[in-house]
C-alpha positions as CSV (number, residue, x, y, z in Angstrom):
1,X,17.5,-7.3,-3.9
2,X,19.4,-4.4,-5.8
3,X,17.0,-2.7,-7.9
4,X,13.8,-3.2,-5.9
5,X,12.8,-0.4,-3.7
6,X,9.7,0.0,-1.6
7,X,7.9,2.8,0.6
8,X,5.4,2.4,3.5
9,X,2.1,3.9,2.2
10,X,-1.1,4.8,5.2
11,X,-4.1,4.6,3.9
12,X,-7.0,5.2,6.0
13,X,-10.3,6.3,6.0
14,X,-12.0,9.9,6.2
15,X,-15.4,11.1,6.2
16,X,-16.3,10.8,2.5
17,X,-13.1,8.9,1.0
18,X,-9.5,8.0,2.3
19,X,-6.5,9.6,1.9
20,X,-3.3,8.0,1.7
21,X,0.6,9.1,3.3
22,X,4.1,8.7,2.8
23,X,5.7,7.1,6.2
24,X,9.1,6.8,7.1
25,X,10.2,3.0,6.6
26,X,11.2,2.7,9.9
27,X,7.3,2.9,11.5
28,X,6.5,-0.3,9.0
29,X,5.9,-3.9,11.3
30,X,7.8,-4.5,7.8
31,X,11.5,-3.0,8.2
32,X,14.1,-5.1,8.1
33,X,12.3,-7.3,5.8
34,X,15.8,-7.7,3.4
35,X,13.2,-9.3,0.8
36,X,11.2,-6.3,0.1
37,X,14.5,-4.4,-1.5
38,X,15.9,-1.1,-0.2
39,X,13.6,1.5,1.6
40,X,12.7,4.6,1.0
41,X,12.8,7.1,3.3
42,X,9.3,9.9,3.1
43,X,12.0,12.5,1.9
44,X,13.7,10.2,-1.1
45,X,9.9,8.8,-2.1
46,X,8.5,12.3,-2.6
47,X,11.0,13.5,-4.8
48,X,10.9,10.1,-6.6
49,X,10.1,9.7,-10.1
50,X,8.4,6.5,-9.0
51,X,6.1,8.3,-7.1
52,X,3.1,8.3,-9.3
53,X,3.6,4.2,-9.8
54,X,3.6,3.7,-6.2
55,X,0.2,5.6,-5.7
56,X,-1.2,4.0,-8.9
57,X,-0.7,0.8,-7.3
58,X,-2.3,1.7,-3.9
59,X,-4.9,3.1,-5.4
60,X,-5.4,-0.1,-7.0
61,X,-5.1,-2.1,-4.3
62,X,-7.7,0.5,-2.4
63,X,-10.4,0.1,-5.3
64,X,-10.2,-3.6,-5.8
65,X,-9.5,-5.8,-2.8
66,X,-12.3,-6.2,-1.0
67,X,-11.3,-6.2,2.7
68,X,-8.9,-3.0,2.3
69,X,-12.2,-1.3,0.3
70,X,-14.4,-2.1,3.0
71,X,-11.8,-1.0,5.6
72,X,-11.5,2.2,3.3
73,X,-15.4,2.6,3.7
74,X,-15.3,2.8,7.4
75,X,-17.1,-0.9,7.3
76,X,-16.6,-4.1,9.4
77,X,-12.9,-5.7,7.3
78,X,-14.4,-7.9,4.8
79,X,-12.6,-10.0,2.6
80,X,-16.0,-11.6,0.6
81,X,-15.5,-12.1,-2.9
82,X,-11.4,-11.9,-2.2
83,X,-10.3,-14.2,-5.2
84,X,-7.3,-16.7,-4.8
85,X,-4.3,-16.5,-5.6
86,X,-4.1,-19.6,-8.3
87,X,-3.7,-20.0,-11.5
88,X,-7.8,-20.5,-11.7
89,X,-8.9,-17.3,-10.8
């Protein structure tokens, strides 16, 4: 997949919000996955000019999917009102 990069992203919850990290590809139960394109290392994603997009993206992901929201919010993983993935919804 030349082209397509991607970097492992934490996010977790803190007290009031969540904050999210740049991990090294390597710690992902995703490495090795030749699908997901080339990784990044934490060092080559920070100094990326795709930086912002990644984190726009996460932070997307955060606000809108319900089970990683209520994970974000220190509540019990729900994925309620999680719509499909067809062409319906």
């Amino acid at each position: 997949m030349s082209g397509r990069n991607w970097l492992f992203i934490e996010a977790r919850p803190t007290a009031d919000s969540y904050e999210m990290m740049v991990r090294e590809p390597e710690e992902s139960s995703y490495f090795g996955k030749r699908i997901l394109g080339k990784p990044m290392s934490r060092a080559e994603a920070l100094v990326s000019p795709t930086m912002d997009d990644f984190f726009a993206v996460a932070d997307f992901v955060a606000f809108n999917d319900p089970a990683v929201k209520s994970y974000l919010l220190g509540q019990g993983v729900s994925a309620a009102g999680r719509m499909g993935v067809d062409s319906n919804n």
